[in-house]
Structures are given as C-alpha cells and as structure tokens.
N, C-alpha and C positions, 0 to 999 in steps of 0.2 A: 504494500500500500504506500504508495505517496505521499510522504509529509508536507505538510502548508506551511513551512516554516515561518511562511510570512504572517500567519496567524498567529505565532507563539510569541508569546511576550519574553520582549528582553532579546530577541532575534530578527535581525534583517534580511531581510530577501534578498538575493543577488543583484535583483533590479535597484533596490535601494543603496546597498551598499556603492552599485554604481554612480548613482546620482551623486551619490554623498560624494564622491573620490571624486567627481567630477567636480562640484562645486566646490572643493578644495583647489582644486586646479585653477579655476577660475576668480579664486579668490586670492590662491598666489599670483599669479600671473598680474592682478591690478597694483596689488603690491610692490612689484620689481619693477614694470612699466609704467605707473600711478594710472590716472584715471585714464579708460579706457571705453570706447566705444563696443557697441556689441559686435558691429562688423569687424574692429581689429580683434577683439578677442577669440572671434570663430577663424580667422586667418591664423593666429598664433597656435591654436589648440588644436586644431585640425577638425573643426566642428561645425556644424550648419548652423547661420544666424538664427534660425529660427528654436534650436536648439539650448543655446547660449544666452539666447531670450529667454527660453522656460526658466534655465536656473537663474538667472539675472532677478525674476522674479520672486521666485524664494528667497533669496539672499535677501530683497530688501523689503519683502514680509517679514523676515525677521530682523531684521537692523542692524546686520551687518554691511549693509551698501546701500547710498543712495546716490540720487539718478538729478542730471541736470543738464539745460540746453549745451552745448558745444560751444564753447567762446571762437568765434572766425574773428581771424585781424586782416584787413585789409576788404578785396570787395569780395560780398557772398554771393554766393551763384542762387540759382531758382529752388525754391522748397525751403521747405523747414530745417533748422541746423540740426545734426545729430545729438542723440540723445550720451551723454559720457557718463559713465558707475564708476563712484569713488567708494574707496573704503570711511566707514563711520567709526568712533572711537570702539563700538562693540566690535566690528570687526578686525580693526588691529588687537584687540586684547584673546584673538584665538590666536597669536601667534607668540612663541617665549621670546620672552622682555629679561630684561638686569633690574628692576625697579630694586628689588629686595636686596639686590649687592651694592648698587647704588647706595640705598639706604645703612646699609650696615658700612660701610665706606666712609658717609660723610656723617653718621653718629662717631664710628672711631675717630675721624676728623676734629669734631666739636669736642671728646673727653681730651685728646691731646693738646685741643689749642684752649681751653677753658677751664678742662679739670671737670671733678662729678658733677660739680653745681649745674653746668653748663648741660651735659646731658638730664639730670635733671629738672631743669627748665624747660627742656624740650619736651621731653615726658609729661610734664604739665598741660603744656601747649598742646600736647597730640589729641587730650581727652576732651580740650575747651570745644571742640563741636559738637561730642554728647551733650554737656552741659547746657552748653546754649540751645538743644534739640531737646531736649527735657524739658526748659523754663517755658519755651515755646506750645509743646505739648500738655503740661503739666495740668491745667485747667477743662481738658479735655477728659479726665481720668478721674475715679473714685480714689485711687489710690496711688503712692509712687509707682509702685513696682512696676504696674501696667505700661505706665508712661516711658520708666525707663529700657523697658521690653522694646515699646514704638523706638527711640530714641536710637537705641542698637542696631533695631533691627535698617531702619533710613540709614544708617553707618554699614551697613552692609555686614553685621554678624551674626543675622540668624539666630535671634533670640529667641526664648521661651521661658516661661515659670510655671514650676509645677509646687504643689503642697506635700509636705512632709513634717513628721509628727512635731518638729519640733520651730515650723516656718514655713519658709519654701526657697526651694533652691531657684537660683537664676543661670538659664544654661545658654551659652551662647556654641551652635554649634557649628561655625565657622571664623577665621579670625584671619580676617586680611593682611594683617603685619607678622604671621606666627613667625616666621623665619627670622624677622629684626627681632622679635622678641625673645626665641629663644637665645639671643647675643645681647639685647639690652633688654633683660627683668623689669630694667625701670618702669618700662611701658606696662608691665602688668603691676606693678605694684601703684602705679599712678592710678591706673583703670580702679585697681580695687579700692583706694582713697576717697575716688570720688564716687563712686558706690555707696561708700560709707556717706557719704556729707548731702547726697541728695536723697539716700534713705533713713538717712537719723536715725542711722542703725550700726551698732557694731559687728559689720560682714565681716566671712570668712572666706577666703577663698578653696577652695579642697581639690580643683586640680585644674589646669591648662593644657590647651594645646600645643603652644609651645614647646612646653617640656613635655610634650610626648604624647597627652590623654586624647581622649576621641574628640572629649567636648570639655570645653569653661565652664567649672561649676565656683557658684559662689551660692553660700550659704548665709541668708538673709533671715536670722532667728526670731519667732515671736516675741511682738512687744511685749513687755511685760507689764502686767495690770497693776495699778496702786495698789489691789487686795493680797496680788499675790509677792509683794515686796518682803524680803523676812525681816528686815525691820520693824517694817507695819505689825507683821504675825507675832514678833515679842515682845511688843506693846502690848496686843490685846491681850 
C-alpha cells in the first residue's frame, strides 16, 4: 500500500520539499544579486517566469520579500516598469549572522575599557525596554505578573506563568541574547532585579537558558498576608 506521506504530520512531500529548496534558491540568489526582477531570477535559476512568480508569491505572503516598481534612469520605453523582490528584515534573518559574536566582542570591549561598572550599566540598559513595556502595559492588567508576561513576551521571549503551590513561576521559553548571556550573567542577573522591582517581590531565579536549561524559570513566591506574618501570630 502507498503511503501519503504528505498527509502525515511532521512530513513533507517531495513536491514540497521541492518548492521549499527552491524558494531557498531564490531567496539566495536576491541576496548575492540584491533586488531582483522575476524575469532575471528565472534567467539565473534556470526556471520559467511564471514559475518564479509562484514562489515570489509565497515569499512575500510570508514576509520574507517585498515587491516594488523598477527604478529606470534615463528615458522608459512603453508599458509599465518591472516589478523588483527585495529581501525584508524577516528575510535576511533566515540566513546566519555574527550578531551574538558581535555582541560578546564589544561587551568584552566595554569591561576592558570601563571595568565591571561599565558592563554593568549596560546590563541595566538592556532590560530598560521591559520596563518601559511594563509601565506602558501595566494599567491594562489585574495584576503584575500578566503585564510582565505581555512585556516579555513584545521583547520576543516567549513568556508564560503558570501557579504553583507556593506562587507561580515565570517561564520564559526563548531568550534572544542566551549566547551573550551565557559570557555576560550580568544580563541575567539584571533581568532578575528588575523582576524583583516591578513585582514587589522577592524573585528567585531557579534556572536559565543560558546556562544550559530548556526554559527561564523564575520563581515569583506568594505575597504574604498581614495574618499570616509570624510576628502578627506571636502577638496574638
């Protein structure tokens, strides 16, 4: 019997997989050449315009390319100018970058020319767009927590909170800087400060990705009730 593998989840069909390799192609190819018309991309690729079309049009369904008239310098001739596909920031981020080396580069930079403070200051600075995405959201929300879940999450770390007996943990399960972080902890110890100062809570953090875990957990312990203060309790 005949497998449909293109029915089975988590499996490509050969047909797709084609397409896919193709629109790889044509996504390098704008890359190396910049913007590019559909008729020269089907000349480079060995591919029919009308082909180069199709995937032109997935590409900038998903937002990896968009599309704009032809700039002509001098006189144009008869018709409409050509249509040129550039790459969009989403599309140059399918391709590997240094940002991360970059960044651990000119952190080492700043501790030799400044010393800890200096790295420290930056670690400050890195978290001041949570913050400011908190104050902004904050009035939006019954509670911190939720707010700083939004706040994370617009920062692009895929937050969540979940309840646990003793609070509730805050999991963030992506972290865009892990790699500088694993070389500068500042950045997570800063992260977990202002956690503390926007939830007027003594957090804990109990693991990072950075150093290795799956997911950011930080442990956001229940308030405690004026009843249940033991103070209060050896009064009464």
């Amino acid at each position: 019997m005949k497998k449909e593998t293109a029915n089975m989840p988590g499996v490509q069909s050969p047909v797709a997989e084609s397409d896919a390799s193709t629109r790889d192609r044509v996504v390098r190819s704008i890359l190396q050449h910049g913007p590019s018309t559909a008729s020269e991309l089907a000349q480079r690729l060995q591919l029919t315009p009308a082909a180069v079309r199709r995937h032109l049009s997935v590409l900038i369904e998903v937002g990896h390319l968009t599309s704009r008239q032809q700039r002509v310098y001098g006189q144009r001739g008869r018709g409409r100018p050509a249509m040129v596909f550039a790459l969009t920031d989403a599309g140059r981020e399918q391709f590997p970058h240094g940002y991360d080396a970059l960044a651990i580069d000119a952190l080492g930079f700043v501790r030799d020319a400044l010393g800890q403070q200096g790295v420290d200051e930056f670690a400050g600075h890195f978290v001041d767009g949570v913050q400011r995405r908190f104050a902004e959201l904050r009035g939006e929300y019954d509670n911190p927590t939720d707010a700083l879940v939004q706040a994370l999450n617009d920062a692009g770390f895929v937050a969540s909170v979940h309840p646990v007996a003793t609070g509730k943990q805050l999991c963030q399960h992506h972290c865009p800087v892990a790699q500088v972080a694993a070389e500068f902890p500042e950045l997570c110890e800063a992260e977990t400060r202002v956690f503390a100062e926007l939830l007027d809570s003594h957090v804990q953090r109990l693991a990072t990705i950075a150093h290795g875990d799956g997911v950011c957990t930080t442990h956001v312990p229940r308030p405690v009730r004026p009843s249940d203060h033991p103070n209060r309790k050896a009064a009464s």
